[in-house]
Backbone as a printed PyTorch tensor [residue, N CA C, xyz], in Angstrom:
tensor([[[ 25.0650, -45.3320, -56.0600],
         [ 23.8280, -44.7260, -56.4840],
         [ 23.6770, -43.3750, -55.7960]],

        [[ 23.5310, -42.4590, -56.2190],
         [ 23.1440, -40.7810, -56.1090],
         [ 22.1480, -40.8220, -55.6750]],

        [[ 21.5360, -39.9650, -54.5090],
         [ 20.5590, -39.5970, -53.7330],
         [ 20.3800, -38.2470, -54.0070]],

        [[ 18.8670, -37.7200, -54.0860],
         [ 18.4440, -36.8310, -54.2190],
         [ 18.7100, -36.3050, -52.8530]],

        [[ 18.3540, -34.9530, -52.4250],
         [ 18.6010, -34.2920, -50.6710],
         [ 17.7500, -34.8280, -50.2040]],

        [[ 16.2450, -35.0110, -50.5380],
         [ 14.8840, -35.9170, -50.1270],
         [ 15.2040, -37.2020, -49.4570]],

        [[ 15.9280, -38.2840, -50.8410],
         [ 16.1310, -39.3790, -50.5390],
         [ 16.9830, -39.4540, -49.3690]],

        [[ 18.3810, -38.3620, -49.5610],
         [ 19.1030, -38.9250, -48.1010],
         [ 18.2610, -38.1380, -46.6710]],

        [[ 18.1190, -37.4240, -46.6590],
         [ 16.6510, -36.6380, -45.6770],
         [ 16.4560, -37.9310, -45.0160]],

        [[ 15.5620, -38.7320, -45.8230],
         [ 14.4780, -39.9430, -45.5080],
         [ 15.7420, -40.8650, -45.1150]],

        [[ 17.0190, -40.9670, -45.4990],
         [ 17.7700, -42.4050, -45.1090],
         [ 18.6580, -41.7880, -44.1980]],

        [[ 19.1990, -40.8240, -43.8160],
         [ 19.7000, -40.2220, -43.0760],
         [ 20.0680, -41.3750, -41.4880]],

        [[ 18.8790, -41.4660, -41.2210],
         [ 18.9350, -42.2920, -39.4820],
         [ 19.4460, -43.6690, -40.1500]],

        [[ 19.0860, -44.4720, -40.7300],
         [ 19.7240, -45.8030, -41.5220],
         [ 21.0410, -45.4490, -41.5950]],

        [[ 21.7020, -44.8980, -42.5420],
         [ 22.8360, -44.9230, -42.9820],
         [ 24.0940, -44.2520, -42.2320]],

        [[ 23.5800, -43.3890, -40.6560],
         [ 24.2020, -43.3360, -39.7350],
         [ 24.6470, -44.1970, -38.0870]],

        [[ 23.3880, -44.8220, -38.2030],
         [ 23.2500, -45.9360, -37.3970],
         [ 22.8310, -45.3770, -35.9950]],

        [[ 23.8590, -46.1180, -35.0740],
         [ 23.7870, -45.4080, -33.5010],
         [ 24.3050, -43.8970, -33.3050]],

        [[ 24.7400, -43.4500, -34.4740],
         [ 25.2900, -41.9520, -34.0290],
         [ 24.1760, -41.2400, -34.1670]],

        [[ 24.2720, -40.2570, -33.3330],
         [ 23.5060, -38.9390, -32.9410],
         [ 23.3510, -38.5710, -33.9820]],

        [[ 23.7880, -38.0410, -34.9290],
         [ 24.0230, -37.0780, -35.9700],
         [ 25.1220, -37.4880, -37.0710]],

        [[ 25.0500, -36.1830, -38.1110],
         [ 25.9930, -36.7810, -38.9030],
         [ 27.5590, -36.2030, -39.3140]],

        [[ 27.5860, -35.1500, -37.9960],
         [ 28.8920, -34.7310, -37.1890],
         [ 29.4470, -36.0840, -36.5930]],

        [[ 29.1150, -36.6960, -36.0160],
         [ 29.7840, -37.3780, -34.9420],
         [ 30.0840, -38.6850, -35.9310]],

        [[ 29.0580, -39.2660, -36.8860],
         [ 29.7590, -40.2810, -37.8460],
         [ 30.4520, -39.7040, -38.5350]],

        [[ 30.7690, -38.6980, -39.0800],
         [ 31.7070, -38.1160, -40.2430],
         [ 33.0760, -38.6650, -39.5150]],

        [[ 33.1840, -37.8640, -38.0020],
         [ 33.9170, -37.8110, -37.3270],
         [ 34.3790, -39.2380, -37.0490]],

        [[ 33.5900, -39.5520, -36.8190],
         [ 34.1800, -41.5600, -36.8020],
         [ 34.5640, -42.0330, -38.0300]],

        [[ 34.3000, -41.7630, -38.8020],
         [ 34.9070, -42.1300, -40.4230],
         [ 35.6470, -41.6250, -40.6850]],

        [[ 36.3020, -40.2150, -40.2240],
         [ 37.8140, -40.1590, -40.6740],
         [ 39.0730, -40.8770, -39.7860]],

        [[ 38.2880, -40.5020, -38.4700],
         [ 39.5580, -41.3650, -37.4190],
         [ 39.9610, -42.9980, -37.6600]],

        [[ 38.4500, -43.2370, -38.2220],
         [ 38.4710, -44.9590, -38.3890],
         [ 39.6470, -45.0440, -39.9230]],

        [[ 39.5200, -43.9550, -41.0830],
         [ 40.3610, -44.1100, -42.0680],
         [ 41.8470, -43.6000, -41.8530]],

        [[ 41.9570, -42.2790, -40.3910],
         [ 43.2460, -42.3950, -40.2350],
         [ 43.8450, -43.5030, -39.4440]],

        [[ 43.4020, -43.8590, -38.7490],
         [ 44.0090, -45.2270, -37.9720],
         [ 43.8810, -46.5960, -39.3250]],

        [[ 43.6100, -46.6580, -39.8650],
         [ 43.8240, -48.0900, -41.1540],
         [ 45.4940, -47.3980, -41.9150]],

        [[ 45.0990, -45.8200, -42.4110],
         [ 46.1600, -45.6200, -43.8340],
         [ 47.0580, -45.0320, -42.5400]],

        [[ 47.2080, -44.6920, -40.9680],
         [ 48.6250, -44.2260, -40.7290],
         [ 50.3100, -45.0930, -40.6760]],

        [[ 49.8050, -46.1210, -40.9000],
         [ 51.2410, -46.9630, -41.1130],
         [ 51.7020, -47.0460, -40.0550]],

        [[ 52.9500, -46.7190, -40.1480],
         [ 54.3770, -46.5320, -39.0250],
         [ 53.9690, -45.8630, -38.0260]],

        [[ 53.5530, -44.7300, -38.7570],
         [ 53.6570, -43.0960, -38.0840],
         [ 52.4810, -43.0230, -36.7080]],

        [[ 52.9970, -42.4270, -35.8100],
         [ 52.2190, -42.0610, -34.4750],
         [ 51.2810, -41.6740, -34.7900]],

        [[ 50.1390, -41.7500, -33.8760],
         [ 48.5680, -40.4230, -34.1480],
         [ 47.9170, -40.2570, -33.1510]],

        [[ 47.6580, -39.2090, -33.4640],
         [ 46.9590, -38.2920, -31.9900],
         [ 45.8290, -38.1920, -32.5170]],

        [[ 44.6930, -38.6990, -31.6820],
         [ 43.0130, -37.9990, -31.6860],
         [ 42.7840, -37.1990, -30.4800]],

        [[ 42.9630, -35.6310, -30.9700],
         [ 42.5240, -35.1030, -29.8600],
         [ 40.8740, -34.6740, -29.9150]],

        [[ 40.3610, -35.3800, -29.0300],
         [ 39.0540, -34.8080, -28.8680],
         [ 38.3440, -34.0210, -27.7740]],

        [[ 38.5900, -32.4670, -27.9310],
         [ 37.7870, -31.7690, -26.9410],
         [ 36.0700, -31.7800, -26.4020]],

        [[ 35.8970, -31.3610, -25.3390],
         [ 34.5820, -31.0900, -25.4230],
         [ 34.2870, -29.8810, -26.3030]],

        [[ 33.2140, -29.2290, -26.0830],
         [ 32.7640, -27.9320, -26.3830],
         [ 33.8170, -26.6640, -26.5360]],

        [[ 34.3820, -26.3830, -27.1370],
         [ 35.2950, -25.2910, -27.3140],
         [ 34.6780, -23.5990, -26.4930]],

        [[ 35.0360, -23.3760, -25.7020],
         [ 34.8820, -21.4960, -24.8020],
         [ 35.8540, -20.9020, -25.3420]],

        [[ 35.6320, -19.7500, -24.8260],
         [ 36.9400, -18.3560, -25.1850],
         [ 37.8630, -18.6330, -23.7710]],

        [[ 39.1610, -18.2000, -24.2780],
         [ 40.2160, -18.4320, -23.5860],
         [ 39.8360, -17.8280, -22.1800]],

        [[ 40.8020, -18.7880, -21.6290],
         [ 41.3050, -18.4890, -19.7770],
         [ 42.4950, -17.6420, -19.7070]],

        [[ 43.4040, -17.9470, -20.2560],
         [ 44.4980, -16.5510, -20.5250],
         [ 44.9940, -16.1000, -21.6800]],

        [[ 45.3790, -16.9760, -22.4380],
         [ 46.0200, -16.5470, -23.9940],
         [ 45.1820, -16.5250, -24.9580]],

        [[ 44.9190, -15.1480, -25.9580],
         [ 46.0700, -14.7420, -25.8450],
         [ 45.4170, -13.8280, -24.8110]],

        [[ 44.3850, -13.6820, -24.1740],
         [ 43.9460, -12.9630, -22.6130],
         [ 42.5570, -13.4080, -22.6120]],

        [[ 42.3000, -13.1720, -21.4350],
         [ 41.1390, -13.4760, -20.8720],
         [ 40.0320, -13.3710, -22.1010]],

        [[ 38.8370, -14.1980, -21.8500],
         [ 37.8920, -14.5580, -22.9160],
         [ 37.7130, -13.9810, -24.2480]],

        [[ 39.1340, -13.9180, -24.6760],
         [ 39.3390, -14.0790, -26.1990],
         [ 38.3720, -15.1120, -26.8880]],

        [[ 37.5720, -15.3360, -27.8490],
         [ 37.1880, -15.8020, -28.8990],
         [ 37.4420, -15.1700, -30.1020]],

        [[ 36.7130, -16.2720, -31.1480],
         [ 37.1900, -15.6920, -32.6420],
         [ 35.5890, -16.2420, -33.1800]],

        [[ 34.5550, -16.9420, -32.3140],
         [ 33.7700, -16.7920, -32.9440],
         [ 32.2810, -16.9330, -31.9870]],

        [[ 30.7520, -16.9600, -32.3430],
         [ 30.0120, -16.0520, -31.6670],
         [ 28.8340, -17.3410, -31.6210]],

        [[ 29.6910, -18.4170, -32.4180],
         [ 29.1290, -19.7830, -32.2040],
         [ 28.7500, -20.3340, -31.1580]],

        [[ 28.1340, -21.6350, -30.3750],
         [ 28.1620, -22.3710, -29.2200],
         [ 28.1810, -21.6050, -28.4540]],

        [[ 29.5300, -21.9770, -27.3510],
         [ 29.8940, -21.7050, -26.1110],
         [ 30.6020, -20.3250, -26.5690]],

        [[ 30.6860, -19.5430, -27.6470],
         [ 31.5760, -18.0730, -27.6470],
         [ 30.1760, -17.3150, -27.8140]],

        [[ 29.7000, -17.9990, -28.0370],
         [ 27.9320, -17.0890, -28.2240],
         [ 27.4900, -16.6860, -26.7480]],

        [[ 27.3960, -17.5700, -25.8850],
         [ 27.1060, -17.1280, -24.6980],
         [ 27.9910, -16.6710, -23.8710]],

        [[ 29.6830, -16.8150, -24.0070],
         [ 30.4050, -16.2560, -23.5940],
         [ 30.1760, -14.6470, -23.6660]],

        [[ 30.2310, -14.2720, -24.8880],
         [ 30.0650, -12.5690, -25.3770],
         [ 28.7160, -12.0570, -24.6230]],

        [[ 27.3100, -12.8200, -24.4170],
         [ 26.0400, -12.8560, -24.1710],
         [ 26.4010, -12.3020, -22.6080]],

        [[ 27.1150, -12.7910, -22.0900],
         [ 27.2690, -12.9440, -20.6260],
         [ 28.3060, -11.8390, -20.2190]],

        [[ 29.5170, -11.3960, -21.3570],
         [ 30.4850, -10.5360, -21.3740],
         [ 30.0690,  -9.0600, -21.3080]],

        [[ 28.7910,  -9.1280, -22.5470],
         [ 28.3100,  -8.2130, -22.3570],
         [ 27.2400,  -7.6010, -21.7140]],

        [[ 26.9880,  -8.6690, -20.3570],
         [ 25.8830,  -8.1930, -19.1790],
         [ 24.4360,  -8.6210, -19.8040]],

        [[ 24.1790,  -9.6640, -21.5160],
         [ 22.9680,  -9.2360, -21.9680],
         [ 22.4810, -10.6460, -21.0490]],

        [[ 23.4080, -11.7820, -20.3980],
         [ 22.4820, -12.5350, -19.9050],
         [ 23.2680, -12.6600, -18.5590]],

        [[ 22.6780, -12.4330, -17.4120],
         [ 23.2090, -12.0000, -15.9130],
         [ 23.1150, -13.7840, -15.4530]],

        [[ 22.1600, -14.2980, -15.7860],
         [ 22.3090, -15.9510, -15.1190],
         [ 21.8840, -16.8450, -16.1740]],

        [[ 22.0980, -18.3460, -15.6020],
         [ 21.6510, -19.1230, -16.3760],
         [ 21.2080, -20.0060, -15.4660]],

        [[ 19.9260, -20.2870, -15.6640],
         [ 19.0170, -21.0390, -15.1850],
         [ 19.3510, -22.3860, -15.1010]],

        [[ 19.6990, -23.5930, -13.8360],
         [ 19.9990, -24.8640, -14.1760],
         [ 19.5880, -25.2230, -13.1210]],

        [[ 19.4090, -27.0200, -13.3360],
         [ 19.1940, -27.5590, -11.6920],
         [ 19.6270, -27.8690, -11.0930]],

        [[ 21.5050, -27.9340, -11.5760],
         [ 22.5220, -28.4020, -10.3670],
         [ 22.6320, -29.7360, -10.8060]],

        [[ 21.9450, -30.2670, -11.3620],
         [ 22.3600, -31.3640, -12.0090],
         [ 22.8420, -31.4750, -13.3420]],

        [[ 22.7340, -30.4940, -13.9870],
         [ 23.5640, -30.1350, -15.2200],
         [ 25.0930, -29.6860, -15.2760]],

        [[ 25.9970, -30.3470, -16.1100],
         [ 27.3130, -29.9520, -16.0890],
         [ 27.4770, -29.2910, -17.6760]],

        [[ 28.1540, -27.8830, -17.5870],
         [ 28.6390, -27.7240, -18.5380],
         [ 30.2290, -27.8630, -18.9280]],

        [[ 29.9740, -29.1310, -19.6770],
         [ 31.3030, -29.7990, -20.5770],
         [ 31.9660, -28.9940, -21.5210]],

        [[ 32.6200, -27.8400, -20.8970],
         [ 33.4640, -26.5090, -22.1070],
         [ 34.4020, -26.6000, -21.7190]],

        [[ 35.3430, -26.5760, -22.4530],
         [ 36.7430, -26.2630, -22.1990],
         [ 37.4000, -25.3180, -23.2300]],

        [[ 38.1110, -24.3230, -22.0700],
         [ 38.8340, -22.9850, -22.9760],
         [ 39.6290, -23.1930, -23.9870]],

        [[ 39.6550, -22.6480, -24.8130],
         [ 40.4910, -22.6620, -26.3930],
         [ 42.0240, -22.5870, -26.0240]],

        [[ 42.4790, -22.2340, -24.9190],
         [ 43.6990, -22.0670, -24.9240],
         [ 44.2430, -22.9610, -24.3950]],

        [[ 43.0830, -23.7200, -22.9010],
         [ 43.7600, -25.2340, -22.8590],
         [ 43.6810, -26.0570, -23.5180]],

        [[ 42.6210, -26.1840, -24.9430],
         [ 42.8150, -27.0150, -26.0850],
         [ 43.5580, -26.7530, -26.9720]],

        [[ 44.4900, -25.4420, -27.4730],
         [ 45.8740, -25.5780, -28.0580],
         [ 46.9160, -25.8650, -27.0560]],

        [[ 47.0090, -25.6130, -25.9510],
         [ 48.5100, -25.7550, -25.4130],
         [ 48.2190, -27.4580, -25.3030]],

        [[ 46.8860, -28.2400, -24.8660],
         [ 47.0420, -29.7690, -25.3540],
         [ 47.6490, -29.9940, -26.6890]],

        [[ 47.1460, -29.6380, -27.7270],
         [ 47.4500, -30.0210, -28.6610],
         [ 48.5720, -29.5760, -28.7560]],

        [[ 49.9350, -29.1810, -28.5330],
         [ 50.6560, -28.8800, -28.8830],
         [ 51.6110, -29.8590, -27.9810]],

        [[ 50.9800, -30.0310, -26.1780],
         [ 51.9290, -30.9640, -25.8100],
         [ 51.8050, -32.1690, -26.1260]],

        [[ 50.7300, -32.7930, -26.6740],
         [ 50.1030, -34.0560, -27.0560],
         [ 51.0830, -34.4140, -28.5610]],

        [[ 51.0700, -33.6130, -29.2120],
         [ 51.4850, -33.5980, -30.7900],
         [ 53.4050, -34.0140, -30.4520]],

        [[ 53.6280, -32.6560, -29.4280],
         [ 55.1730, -33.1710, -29.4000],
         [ 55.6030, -34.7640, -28.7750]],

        [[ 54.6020, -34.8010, -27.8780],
         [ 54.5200, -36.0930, -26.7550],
         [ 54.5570, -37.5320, -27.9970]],

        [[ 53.6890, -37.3650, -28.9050],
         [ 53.6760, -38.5740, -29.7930],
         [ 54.9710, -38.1260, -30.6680]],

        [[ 55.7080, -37.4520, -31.1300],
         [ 56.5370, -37.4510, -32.0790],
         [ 57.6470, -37.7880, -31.2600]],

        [[ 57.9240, -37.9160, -30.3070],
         [ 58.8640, -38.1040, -29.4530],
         [ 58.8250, -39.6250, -28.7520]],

        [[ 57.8430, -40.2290, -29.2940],
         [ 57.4920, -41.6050, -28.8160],
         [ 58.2070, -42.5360, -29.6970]],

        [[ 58.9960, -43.4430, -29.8510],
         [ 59.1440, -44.4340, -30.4660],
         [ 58.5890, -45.6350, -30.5310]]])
């Protein structure tokens, strides 16, 4: 049955359940359908935190976009925000774009190399 944008609006929290949002179930519904249809074959879920602009490659705080954590990267790059206000009990969970490809790249070879 077809839902108007209204209707799913209103069913939205039902039909996602305990997830936050409907990023994080999407996200559970494909991993849950690649782990049923991968068969034989190895699989990697890599899941980062928060994506930043690079630590070295291809140089220092490279980004490609002005989103999240590259939004305040540039914010901060370009002197427009000097601090950020916290209580020390806050952790920010970012990790640089370049240590999330060189994972993915040793992770990817690491499973193809697994028997």
């Amino acid at each position: 049955m077809a839902m108007n944008p209204h209707q799913l609006a209103q069913s939205e929290k039902s039909l996602i359940g305990a997830f936050p949002n409907t990023y994080t179930f999407t996200k559970n519904l494909a991993e849950k359908s690649l782990r049923q249809k991968r068969g034989d074959l190895n699989l990697v879920i890599f899941r980062p935190s928060i994506i930043a602009s690079s630590y070295k490659e291809p140089f220092e705080g490279w980004t490609d976009s002005t989103a999240a954590a590259g939004g305040i990267s540039l914010m901060i790059s370009l002197g427009l925000i000097h601090q950020i206000d916290e209580t020390g009990e806050a952790k920010a969970d970012v990790i640089p774009v370049d240590c999330v490809s060189n994972g993915i790249i040793i992770t990817t070879a690491h499973c193809g190399s697994v028997k």
